[in-house]
C-alpha positions as CSV (number, residue, x, y, z in Angstrom):
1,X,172.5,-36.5,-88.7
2,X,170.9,-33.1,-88.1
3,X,170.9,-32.1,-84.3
4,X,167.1,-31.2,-84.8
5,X,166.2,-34.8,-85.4
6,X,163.2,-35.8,-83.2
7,X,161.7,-39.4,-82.7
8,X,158.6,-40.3,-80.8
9,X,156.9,-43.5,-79.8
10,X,160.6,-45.3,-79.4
11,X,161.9,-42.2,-78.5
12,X,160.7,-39.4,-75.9
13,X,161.4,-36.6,-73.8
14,X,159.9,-33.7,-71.8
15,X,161.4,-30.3,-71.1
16,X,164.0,-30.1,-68.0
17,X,164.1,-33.7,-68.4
18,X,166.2,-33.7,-71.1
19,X,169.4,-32.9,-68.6
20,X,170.7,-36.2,-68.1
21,X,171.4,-37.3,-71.8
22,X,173.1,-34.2,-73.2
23,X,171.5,-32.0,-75.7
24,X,172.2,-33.1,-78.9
25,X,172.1,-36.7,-78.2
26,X,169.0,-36.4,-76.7
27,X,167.1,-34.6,-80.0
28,X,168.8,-37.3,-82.0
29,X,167.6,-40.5,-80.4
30,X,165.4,-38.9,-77.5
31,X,164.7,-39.2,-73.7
32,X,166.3,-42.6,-73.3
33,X,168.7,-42.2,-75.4
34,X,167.6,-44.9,-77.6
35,X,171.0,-45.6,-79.3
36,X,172.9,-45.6,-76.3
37,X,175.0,-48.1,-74.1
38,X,172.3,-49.7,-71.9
39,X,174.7,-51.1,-69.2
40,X,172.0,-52.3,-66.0
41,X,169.4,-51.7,-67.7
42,X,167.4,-55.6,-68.2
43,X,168.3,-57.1,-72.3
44,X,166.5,-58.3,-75.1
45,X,167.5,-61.7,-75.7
46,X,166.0,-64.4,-78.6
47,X,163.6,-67.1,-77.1
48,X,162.2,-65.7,-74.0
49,X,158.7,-66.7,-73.9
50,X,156.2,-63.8,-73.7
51,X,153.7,-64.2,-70.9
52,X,150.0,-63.0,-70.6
53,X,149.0,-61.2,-68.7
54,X,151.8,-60.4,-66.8
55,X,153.7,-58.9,-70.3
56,X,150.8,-56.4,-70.4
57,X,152.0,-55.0,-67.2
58,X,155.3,-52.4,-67.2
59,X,158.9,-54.2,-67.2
60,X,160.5,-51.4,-65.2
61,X,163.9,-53.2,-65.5
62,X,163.9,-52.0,-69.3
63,X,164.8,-48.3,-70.0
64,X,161.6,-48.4,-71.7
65,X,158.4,-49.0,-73.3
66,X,154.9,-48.1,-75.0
67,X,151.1,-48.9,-75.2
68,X,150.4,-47.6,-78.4
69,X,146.7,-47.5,-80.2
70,X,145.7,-46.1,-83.2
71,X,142.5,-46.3,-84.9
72,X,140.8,-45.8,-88.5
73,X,137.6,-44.7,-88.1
74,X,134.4,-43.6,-89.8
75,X,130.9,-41.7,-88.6
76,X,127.9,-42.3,-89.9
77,X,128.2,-40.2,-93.5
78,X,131.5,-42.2,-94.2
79,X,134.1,-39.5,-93.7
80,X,137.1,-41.2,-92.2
81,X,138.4,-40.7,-88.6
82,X,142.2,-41.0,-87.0
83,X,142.4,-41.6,-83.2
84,X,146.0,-42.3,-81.1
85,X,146.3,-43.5,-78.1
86,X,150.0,-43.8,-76.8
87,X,151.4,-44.1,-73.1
88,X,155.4,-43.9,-72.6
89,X,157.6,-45.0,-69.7
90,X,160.8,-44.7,-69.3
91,X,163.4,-45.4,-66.4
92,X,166.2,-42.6,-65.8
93,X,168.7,-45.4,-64.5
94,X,168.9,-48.5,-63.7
95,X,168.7,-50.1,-60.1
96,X,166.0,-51.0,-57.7
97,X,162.5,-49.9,-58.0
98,X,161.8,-47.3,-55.4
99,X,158.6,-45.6,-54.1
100,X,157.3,-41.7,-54.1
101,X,159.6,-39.0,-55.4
102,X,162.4,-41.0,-55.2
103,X,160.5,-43.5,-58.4
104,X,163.1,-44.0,-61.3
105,X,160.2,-43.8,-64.0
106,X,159.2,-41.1,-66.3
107,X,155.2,-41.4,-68.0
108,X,154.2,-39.0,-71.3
109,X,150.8,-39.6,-73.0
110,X,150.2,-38.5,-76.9
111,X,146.6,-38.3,-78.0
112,X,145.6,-37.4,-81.1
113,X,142.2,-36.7,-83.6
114,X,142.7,-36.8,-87.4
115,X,140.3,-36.0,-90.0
116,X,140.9,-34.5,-93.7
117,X,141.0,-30.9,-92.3
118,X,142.0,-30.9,-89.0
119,X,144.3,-33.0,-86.6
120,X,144.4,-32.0,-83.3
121,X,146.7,-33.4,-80.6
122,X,147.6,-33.2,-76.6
123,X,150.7,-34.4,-74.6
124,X,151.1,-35.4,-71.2
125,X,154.1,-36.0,-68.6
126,X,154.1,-37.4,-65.2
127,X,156.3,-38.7,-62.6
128,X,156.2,-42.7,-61.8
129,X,155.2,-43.2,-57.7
130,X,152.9,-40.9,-57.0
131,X,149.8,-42.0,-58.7
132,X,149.8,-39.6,-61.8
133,X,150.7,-42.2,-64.4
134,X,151.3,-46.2,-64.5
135,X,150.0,-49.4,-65.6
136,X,148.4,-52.9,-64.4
137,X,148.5,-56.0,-65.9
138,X,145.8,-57.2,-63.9
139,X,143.3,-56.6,-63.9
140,X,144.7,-54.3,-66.9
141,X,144.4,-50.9,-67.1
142,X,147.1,-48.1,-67.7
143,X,146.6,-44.3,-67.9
144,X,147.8,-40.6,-67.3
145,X,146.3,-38.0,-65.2
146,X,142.6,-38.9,-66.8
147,X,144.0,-40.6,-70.1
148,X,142.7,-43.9,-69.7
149,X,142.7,-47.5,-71.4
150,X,141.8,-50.1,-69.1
151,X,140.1,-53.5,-69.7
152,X,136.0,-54.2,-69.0
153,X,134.1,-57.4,-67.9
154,X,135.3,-60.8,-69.6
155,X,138.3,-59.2,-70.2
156,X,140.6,-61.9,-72.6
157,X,144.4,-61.6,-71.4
158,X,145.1,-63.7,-74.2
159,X,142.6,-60.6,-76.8
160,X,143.4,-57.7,-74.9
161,X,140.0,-57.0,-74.7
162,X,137.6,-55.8,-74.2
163,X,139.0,-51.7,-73.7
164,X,137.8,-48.9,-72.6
165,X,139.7,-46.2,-74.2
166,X,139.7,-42.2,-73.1
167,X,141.7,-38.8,-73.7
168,X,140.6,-35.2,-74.4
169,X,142.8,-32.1,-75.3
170,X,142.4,-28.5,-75.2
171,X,140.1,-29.1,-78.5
172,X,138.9,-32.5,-78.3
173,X,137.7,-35.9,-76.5
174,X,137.3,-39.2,-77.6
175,X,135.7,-42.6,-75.5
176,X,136.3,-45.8,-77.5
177,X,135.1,-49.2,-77.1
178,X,137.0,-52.1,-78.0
179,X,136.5,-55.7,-78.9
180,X,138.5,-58.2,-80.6
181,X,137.5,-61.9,-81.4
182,X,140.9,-63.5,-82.3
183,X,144.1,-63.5,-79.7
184,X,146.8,-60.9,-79.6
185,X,150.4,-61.5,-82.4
186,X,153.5,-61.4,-81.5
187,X,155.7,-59.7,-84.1
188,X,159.4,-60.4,-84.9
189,X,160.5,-64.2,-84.5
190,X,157.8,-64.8,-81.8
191,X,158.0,-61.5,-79.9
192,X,161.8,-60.9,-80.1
193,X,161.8,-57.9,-82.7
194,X,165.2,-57.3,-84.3
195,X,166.1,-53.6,-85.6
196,X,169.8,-53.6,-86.6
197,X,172.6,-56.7,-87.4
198,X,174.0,-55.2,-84.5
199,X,172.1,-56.6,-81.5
200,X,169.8,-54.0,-80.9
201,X,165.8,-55.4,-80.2
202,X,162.9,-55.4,-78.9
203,X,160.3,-57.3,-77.4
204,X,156.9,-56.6,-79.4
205,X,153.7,-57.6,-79.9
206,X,150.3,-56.4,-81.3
207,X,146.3,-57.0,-81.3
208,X,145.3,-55.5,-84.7
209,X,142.0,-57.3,-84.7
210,X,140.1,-54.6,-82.6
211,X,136.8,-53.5,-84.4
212,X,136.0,-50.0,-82.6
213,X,133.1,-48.0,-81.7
214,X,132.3,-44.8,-79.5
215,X,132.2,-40.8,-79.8
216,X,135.1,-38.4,-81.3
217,X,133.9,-34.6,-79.7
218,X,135.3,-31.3,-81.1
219,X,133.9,-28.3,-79.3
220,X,130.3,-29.0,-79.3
221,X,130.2,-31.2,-81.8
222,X,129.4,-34.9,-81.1
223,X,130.6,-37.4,-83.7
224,X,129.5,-41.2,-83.7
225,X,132.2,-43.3,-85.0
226,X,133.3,-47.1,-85.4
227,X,136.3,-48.9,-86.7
228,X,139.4,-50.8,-86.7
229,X,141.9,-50.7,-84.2
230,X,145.4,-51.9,-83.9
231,X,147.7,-51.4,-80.1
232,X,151.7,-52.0,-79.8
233,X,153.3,-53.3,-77.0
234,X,157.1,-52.7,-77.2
235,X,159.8,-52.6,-74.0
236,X,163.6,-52.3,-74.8
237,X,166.7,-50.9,-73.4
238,X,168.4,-50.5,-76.5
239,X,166.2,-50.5,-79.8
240,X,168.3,-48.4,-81.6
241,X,172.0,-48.3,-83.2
242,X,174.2,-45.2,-82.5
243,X,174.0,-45.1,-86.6
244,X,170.3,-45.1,-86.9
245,X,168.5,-41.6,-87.5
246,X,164.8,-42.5,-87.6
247,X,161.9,-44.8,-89.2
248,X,158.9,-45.2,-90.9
249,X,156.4,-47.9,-90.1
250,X,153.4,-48.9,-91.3
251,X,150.1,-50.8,-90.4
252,X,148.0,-51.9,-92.7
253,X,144.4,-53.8,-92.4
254,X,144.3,-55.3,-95.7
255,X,140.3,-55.7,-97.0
256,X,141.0,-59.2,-97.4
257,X,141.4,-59.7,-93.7
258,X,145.1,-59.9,-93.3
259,X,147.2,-57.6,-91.8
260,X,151.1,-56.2,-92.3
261,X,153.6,-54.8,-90.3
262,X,156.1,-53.5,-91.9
263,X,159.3,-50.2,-91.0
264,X,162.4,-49.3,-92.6
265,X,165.0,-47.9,-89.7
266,X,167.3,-45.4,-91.4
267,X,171.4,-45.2,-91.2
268,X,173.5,-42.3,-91.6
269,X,175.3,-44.1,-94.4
270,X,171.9,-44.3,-96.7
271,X,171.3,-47.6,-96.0
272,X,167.7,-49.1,-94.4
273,X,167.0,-51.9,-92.2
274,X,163.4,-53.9,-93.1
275,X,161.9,-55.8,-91.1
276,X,158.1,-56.5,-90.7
277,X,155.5,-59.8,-90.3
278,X,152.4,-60.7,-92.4
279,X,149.4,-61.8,-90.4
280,X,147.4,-64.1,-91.9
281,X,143.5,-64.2,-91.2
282,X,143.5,-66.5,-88.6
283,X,145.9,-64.7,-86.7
284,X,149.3,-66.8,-88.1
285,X,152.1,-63.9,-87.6
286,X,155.5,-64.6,-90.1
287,X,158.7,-62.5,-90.8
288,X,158.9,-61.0,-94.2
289,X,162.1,-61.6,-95.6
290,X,164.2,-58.1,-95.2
291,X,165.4,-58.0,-99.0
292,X,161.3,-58.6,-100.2
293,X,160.4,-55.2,-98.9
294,X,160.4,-51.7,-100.8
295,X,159.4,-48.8,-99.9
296,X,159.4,-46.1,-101.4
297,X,158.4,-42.2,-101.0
298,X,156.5,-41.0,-104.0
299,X,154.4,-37.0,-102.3
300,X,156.1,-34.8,-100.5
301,X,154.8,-32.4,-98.0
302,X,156.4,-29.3,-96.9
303,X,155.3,-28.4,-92.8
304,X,157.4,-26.2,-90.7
305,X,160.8,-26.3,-91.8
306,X,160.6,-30.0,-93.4
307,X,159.6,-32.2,-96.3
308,X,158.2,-35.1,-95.5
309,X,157.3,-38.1,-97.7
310,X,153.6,-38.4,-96.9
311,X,152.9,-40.9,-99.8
312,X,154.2,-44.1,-100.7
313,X,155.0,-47.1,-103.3
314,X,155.2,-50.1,-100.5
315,X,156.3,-53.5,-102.1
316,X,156.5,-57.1,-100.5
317,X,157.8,-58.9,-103.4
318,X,157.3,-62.9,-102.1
319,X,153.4,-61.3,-101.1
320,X,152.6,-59.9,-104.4
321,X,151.9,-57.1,-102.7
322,X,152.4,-53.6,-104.4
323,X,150.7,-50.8,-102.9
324,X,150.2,-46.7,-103.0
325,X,149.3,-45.3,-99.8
326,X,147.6,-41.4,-99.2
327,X,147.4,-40.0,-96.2
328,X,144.1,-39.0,-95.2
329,X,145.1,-35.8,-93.9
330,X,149.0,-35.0,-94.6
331,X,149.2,-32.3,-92.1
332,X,148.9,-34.9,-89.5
333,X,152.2,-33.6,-87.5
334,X,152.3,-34.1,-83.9
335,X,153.9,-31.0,-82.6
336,X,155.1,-32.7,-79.6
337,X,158.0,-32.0,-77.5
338,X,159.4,-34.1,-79.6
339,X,157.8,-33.6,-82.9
340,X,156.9,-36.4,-85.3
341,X,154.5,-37.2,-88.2
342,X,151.8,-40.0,-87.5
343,X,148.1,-40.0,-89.3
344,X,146.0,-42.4,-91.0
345,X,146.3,-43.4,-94.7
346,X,144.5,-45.4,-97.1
347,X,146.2,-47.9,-99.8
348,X,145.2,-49.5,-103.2
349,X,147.2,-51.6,-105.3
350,X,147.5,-54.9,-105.5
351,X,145.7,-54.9,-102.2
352,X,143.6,-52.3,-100.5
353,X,142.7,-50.9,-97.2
354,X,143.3,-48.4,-94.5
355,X,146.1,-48.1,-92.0
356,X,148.5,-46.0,-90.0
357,X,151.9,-44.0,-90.7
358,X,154.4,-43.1,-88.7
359,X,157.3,-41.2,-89.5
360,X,160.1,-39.7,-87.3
361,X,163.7,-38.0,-87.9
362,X,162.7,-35.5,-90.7
């Protein structure tokens, strides 16, 4: 595994931070040391019941977790649109919560603004304690420094909605509205998400029913947009195997109305975990079996140093499903402390549709 390896949304870090975990480890599997002993730090465990909206809240026992939005958007000519949304915490040790200064927790923001010739991106970091960064289940918002997402009047604990959603960069702004008629999925076997043989979870679940609408700005240029959303929630203390050296995960709206899931985590040894759920119409969330699913990189694109697979041949053979996906701009790298690749594509196939790629550990 090369010591340059860099993760993101399970995996983060920011400058002097990095300290605690040792160099190399901490490029290979990030600020918390995702693949890591987790010893008193809170576990994953199969059948714990997921809870709303208290599970929209932080779960500071956990070495950490992620609000995660991206969205596939279009303005009024029909040029397509990428917007991210993510907010990261992450406890330095485990032990009692404590106030001020003294907070255990760590906050970084990622926003991002993707179109077929540009993609532009900003990253934050804050302390937990002292009112810079945090979330609230209820009534639910969560932000850093003025990134915002935070819920509106009627807002459904059971929808997640509806959001208002905010961030800007040196380059950009974005304000997003959104609304979603049919209740939040949890992924995995009902929430509990597995990513190895080896124990190693998470608890996880989604709303990819969001339809979106708002303004994307760049300079002085004021672009109407709408769309579809999806958001992640994810907490763990260890989601990762020592072995594992990065992933590639996909969601997809399907035009029929359905919705996938889907990542391969990658081994040293060549070998890839699947796992993902297929999400009916109605909102019905199943497994996919792990030896269905294929996928495979068929376009390569060279940026800085590395060669990323930007296209791919995704199969889910029980699903009939066998699709080609493009990104819509494959320059979409987030140059982040720790850098990682994440844009939004477009698939036809068997099935078509629009969706999101990310890809870290390249």
């Amino acid at each position: 595994m090369s010591a340059d390896l860099r993760t993101s949304r399970r995996a983060f870090v920011g400058g002097s931070l990095l300290a605690p975990f040792g160099g190399a480890l901490a490029r290979a599997q990030g600020f918390a040391g995702l693949g890591g002993e987790s010893e008193g730090f809170a576990s994953v465990v199969p059948g714990k019941t997921l809870e709303f909206p208290r599970d929209h809240g932080s779960h500071p026992d956990y070495r950490i977790e992620w609000w995660y939005l991206t969205a596939n958007l279009q303005d009024a000519t029909g040029a397509a649109w990428g917007a991210q949304w993510t907010l990261f915490r992450q406890a330095m040790a485990p032990g009692a919560q404590q106030d001020g200064w003294a907070s255990r927790q760590l906050w970084m923001g990622h926003a991002a603004v993707t179109s077929a010739d540009t993609h532009r991106y900003a990253e934050k970091f804050a302390r937990g304690g002292v009112g810079q960064a945090g979330v609230e289940a209820q009534p639910f918002q969560a932000g850093i420094d003025s990134w915002q997402m935070r819920g509106l009047d009627k807002f459904s604990a059971q929808n997640v909605a509806p959001l208002a959603v905010s961030a800007s960069g040196a380059d950009f702004n974005y304000a997003l509205t959104l609304e979603a008629d049919r209740p939040l999925v949890l992924q995995g076997d009902g929430g509990y998400s597995k990513k190895s043989e080896r124990g190693q979870a998470s608890y996880y679940f989604s709303q990819p029913y969001y339809r979106a609408a708002g303004s994307i700005t760049l300079g002085d240029r004021q672009i109407a947009v709408t769309g579809l959303a999806w958001m992640d929630r994810e907490w763990s203390s260890q989601p990762l195997a020592s072995d594992q050296t990065g992933w590639d995960w996909f969601s997809l709206h399907l035009d029929s109305g359905e919705k996938v899931m889907l990542f391969r985590l990658r081994q040293k040894d060549g070998r890839n975990y699947f796992a993902g759920n297929w999400i009916d119409r109605n909102g019905r969330s199943e497994p996919l079996a792990a030896n269905a699913i294929a996928m495979t990189p068929s376009g390569f694109t060279g940026i800085e140093t590395r060669k990323l697979p930007t296209s791919w041949t995704v199969t889910i053979a029980d699903r009939g499903l066998t699709i080609d996906s493009v990104p819509l701009n494959a320059k979409s790298w987030m140059g982040t402390r720790f850098a990682y690749w994440e844009g939004p594509i477009s698939f036809r196939g068997s099935h078509s549709g629009i969706g999101y790629l990310e890809m870290t550990g390249y």
